[in-house]
VODOPA-66277 format. One record per residue (C-alpha): residue number from 1; x, y, z; residue in one letter. Coordinates in nm, 3 decimals, padded with zeros to 5 digits, m for minus. Example, Ala and Ser with C-alpha at 12.3 -4.5 7.8 and 13.67 -1.06 7.14 Angstrom:
+-----+---------+---------+---------+---------+
! num !      c1 !      c2 !      c3 ! residuo !
+-----+---------+---------+---------+---------+
!   1 !  01.230 ! m00.450 !  00.780 !       A !
!   2 !  01.367 ! m00.106 !  00.714 !       S !
+-----+---------+---------+---------+---------+
# end
This chain:
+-----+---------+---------+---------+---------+
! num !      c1 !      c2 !      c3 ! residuo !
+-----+---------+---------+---------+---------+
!   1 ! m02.276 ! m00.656 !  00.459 !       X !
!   2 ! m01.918 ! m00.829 !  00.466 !       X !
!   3 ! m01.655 ! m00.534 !  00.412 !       X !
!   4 ! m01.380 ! m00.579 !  00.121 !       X !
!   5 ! m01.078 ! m00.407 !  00.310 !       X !
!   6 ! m00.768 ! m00.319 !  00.128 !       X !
!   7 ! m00.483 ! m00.203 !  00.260 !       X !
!   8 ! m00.184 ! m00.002 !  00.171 !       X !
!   9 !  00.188 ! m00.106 !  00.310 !       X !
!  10 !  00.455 !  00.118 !  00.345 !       X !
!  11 !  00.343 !  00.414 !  00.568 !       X !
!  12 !  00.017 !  00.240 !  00.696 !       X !
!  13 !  00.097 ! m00.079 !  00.791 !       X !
!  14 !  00.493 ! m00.096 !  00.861 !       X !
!  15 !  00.812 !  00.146 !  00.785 !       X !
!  16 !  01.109 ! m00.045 !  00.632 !       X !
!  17 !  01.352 !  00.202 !  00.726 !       X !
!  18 !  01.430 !  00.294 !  00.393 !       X !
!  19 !  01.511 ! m00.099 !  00.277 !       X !
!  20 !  01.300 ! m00.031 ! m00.066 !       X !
!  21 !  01.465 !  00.316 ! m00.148 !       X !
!  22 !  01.812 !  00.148 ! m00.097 !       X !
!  23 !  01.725 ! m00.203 ! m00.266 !       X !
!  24 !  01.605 !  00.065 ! m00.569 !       X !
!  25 !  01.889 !  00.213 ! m00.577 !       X !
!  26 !  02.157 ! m00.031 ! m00.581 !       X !
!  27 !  01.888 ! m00.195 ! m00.864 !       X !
!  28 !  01.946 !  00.110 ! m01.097 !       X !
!  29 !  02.330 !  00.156 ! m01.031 !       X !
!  30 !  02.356 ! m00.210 ! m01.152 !       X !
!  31 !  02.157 ! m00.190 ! m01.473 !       X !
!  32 !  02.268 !  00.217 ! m01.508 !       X !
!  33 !  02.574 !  00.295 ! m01.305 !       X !
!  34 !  02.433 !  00.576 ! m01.143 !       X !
!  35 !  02.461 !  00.614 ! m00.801 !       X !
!  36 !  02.123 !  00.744 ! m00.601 !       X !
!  37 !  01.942 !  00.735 ! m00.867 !       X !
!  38 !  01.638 !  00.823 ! m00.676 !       X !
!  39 !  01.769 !  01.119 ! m00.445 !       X !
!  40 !  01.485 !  01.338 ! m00.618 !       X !
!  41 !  01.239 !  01.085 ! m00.708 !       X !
!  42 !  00.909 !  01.049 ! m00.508 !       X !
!  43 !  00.827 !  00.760 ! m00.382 !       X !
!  44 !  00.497 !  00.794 ! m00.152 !       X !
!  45 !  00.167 !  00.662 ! m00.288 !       X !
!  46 !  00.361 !  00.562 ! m00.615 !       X !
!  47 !  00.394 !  00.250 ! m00.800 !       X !
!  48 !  00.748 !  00.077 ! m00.823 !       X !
!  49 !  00.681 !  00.058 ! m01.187 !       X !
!  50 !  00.598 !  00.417 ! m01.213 !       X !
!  51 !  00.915 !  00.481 ! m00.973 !       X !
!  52 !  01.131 !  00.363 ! m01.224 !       X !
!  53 !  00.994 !  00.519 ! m01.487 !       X !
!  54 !  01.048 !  00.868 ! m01.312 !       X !
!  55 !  01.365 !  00.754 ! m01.211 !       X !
!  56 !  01.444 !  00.693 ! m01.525 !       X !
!  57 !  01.304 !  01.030 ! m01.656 !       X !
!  58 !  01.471 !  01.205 ! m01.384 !       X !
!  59 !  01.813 !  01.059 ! m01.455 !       X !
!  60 !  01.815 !  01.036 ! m01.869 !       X !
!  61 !  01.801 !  00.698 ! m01.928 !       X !
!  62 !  01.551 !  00.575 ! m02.175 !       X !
!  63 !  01.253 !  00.345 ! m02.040 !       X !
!  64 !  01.233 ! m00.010 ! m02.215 !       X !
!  65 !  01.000 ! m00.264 ! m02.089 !       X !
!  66 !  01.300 ! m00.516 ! m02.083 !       X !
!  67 !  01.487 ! m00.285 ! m01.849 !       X !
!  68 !  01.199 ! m00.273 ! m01.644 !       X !
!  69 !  01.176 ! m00.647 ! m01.608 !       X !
!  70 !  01.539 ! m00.668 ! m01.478 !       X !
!  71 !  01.556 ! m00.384 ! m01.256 !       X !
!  72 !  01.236 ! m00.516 ! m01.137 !       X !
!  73 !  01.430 ! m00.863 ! m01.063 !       X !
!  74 !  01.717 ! m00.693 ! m00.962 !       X !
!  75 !  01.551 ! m00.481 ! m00.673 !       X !
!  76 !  01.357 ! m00.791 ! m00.543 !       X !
!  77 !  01.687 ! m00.936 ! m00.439 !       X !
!  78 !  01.826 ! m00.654 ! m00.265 !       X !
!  79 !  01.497 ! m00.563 ! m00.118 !       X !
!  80 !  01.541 ! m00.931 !  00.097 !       X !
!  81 !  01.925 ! m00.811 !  00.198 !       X !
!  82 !  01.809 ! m00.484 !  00.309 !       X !
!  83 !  01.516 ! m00.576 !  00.512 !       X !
!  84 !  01.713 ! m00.768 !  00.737 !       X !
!  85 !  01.934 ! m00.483 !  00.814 !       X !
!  86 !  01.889 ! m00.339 !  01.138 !       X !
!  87 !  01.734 !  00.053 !  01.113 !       X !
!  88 !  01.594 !  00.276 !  01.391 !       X !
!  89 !  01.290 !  00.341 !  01.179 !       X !
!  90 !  01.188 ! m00.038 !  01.063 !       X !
!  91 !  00.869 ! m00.129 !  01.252 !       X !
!  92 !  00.493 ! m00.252 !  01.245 !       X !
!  93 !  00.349 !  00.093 !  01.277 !       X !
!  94 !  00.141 !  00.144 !  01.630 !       X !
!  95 ! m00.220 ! m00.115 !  01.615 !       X !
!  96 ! m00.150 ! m00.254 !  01.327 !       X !
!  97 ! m00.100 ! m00.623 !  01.479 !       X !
!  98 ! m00.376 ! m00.644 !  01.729 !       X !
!  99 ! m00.647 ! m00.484 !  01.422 !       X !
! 100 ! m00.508 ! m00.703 !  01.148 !       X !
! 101 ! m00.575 ! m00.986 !  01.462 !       X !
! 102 ! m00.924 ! m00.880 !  01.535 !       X !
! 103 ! m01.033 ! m00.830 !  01.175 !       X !
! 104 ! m00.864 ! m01.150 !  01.080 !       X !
! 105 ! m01.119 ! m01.335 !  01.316 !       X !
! 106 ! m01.438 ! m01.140 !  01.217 !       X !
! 107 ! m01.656 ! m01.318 !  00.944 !       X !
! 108 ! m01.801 ! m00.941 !  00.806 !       X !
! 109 ! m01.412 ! m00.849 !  00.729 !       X !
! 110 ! m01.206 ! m00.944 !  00.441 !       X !
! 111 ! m00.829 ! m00.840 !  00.406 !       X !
! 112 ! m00.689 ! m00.783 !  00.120 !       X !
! 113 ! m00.416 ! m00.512 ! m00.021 !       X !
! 114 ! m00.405 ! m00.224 ! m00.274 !       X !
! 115 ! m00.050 ! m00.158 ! m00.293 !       X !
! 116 !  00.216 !  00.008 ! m00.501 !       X !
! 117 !  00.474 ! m00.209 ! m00.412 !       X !
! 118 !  00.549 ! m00.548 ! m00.707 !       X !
! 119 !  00.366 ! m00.816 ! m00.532 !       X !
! 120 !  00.682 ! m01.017 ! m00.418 !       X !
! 121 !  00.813 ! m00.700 ! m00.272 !       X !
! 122 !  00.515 ! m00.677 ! m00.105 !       X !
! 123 !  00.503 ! m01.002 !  00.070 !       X !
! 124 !  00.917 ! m00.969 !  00.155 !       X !
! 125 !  00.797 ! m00.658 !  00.335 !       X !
! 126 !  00.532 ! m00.824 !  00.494 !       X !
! 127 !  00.674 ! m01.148 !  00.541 !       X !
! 128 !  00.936 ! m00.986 !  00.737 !       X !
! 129 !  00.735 ! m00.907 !  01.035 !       X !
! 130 !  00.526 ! m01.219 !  01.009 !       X !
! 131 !  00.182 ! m01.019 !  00.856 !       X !
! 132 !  00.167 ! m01.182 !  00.531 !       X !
! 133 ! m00.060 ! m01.408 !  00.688 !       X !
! 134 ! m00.330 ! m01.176 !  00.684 !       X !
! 135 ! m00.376 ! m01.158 !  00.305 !       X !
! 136 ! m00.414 ! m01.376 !  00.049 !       X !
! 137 ! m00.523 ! m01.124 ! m00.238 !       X !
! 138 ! m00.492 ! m00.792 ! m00.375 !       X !
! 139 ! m00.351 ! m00.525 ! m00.628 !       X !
! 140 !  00.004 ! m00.465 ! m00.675 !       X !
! 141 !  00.218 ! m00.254 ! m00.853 !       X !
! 142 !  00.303 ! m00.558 ! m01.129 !       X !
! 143 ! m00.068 ! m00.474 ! m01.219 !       X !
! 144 ! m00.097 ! m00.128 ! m01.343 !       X !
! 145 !  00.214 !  00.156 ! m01.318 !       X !
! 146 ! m00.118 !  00.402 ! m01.232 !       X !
! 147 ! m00.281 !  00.305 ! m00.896 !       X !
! 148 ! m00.592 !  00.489 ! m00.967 !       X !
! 149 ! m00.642 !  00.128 ! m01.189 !       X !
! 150 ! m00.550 ! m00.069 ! m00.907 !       X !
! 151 ! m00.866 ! m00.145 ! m00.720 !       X !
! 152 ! m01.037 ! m00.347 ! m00.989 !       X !
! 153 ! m00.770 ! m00.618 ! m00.968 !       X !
! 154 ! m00.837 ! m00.667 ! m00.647 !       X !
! 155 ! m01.236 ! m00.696 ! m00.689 !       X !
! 156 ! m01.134 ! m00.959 ! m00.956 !       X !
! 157 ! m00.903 ! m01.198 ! m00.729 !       X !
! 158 ! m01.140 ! m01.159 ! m00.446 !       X !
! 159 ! m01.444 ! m01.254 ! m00.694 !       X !
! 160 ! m01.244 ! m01.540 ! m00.824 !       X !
! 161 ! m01.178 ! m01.677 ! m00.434 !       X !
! 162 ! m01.557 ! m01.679 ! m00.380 !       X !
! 163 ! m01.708 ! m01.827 ! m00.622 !       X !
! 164 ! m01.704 ! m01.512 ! m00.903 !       X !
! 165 ! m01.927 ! m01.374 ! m00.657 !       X !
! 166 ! m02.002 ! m01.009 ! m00.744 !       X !
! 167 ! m01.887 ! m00.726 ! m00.507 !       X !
! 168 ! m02.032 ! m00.372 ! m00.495 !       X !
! 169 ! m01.843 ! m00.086 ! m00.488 !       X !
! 170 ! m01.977 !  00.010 ! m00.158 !       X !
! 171 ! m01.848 ! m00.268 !  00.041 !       X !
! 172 ! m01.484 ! m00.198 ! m00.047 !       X !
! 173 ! m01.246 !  00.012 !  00.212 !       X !
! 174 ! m00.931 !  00.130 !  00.074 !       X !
! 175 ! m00.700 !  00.208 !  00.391 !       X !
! 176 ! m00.423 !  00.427 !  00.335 !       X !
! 177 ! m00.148 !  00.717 !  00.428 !       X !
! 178 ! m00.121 !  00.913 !  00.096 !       X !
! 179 ! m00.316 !  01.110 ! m00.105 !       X !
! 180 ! m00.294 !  00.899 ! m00.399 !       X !
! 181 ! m00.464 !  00.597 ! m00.153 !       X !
! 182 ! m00.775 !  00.846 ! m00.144 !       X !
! 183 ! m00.740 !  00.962 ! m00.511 !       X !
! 184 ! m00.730 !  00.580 ! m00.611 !       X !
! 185 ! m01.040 !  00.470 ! m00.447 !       X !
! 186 ! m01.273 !  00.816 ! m00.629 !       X !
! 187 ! m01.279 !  00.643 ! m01.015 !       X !
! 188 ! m01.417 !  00.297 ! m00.841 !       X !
! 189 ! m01.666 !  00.474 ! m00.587 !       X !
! 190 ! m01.490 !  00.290 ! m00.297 !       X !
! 191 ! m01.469 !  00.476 !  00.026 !       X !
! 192 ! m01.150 !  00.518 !  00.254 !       X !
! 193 ! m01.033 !  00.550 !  00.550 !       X !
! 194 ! m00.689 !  00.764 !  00.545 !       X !
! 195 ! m00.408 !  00.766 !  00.835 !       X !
! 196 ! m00.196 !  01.063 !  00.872 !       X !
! 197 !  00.111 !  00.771 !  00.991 !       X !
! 198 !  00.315 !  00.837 !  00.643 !       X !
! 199 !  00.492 !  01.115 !  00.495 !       X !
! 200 !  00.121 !  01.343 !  00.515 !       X !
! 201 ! m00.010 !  01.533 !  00.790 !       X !
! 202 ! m00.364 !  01.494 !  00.897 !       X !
! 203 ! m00.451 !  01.878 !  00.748 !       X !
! 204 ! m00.273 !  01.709 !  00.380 !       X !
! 205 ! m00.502 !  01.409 !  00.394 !       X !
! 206 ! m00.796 !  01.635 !  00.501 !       X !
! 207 ! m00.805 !  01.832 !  00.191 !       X !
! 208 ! m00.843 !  01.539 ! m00.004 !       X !
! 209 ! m01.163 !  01.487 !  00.153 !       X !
! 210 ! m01.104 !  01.086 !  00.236 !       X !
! 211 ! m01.479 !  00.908 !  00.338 !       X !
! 212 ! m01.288 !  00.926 !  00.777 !       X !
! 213 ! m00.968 !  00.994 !  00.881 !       X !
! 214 ! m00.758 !  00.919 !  01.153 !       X !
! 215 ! m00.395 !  01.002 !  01.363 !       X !
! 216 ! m00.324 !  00.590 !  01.315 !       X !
! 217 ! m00.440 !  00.249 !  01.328 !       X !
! 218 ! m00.410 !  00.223 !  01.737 !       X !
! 219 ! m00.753 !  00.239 !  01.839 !       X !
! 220 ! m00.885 ! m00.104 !  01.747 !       X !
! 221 ! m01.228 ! m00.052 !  01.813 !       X !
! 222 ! m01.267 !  00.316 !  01.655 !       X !
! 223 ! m01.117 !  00.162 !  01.307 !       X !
! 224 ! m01.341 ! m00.165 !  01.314 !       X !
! 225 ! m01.644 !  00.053 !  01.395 !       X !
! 226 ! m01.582 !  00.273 !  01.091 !       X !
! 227 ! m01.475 !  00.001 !  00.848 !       X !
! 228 ! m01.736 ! m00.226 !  00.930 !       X !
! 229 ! m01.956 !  00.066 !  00.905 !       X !
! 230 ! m02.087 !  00.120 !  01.296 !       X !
! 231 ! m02.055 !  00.501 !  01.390 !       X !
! 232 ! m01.916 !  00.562 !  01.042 !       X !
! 233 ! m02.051 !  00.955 !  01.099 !       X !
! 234 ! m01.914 !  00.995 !  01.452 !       X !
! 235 ! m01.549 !  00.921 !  01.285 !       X !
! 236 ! m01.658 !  01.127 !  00.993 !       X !
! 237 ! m01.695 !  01.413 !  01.212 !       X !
! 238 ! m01.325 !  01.325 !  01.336 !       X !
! 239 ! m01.178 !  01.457 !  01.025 !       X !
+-----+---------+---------+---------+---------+
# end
């Protein structure tokens, strides 16, 4: 059966050194004049539209759908000046290259992404370290401020790609570092795979009872073999 993968970005797949919390920032002191707007804001596993919202919660400032749009705009530009800046922390976390590579190649596998970031944001990130490549659909945070609403827009691109072919829940893999990536996948029946390479321990992910979890993304053949559903309960039993 071929395998609908979707992954998440930040915290699975790379680490921007902080580019989108900065970009974010210097967004809302623009539209706001308040300086770190976001010191208290989280930002792991959420949407940027739901970001702003809190942000905007957190810091008094009314939420208008307008506003939205421009600090939306606003933080797209500044995310491409601060992803170029040089960090100790920006990187393609460890495997992440050589599995995208591998799965790329393999007819079974299809890549796609169920992320919180606003799609352009999502493909500066990527594009940065040459992975946008890898995927040419998904769910983004321009879809839905709640992720657990994500997943669908994904089925829906893929489906029109293929020839509105129909896809069933159980061939879809949400990959992920947060517990909101596992929470996401439960309304959909999708199963996933978390990675404790974020801002969660292995024992956080763990109580959220993901379908396999694993330290990272480095051992190519251990992730392949349970996302393409070979020795799925040997990794179970990893957890």
């Amino acid at each position: 059966m071929r395998k609908i993968l979707l992954f998440d970005i930040d915290g699975t797949i790379l680490l921007t050194g902080g580019a989108g919390k900065r970009a974010m920032n210097r967004a809302f002191y623009d539209l706001f004049g308040i300086d770190n707007a976001l010191e208290h804001v989280r930002l792991s596993g959420m949407t940027d539209h739901l970001i702003y919202k809190n942000a905007c919660r957190q810091n008094d400032v009314p939420y208008t759908d307008e506003e939205h749009e421009v600090f939306r705009d606003t933080y797209l530009v500044y995310l491409r000046e601060e992803i170029d800046k040089p960090h100790p922390e920006k990187r393609v976390l460890p495997g992440v290259e050589a599995l995208l590579e591998r799965l790329d190649g393999m007819p079974q596998a299809e890549l796609g992404l169920l992320t919180g970031n606003y799609q352009q944001g999502a493909m500066t990130k990527l594009g940065h370290f040459g992975l946008d490549r890898y995927f040419s659909f998904g769910a983004y945070g321009d879809d839905s401020d709640d992720r657990d609403q994500l997943l669908p827009f994904a089925i829906k691109r893929f489906e029109a790609r293929n020839g509105n072919a129909s896809v069933n829940s159980e061939s879809v893999w949400i990959i992920g570092d947060t517990p909101r990536d596992i929470s996401c996948a439960r309304p959909h029946g999708a199963d996933v795979l978390a990675v404790a390479t974020g801002n969660y321990s292995a024992e956080q992910l763990r109580s959220e009872n993901p379908t396999a979890l694993l330290p990272d993304l480095q051992n190519t053949e251990q992730v392949i073999a349970v996302l393409l559903g070979q020795s799925v309960a040997t990794n179970k039993a990893e957890k």
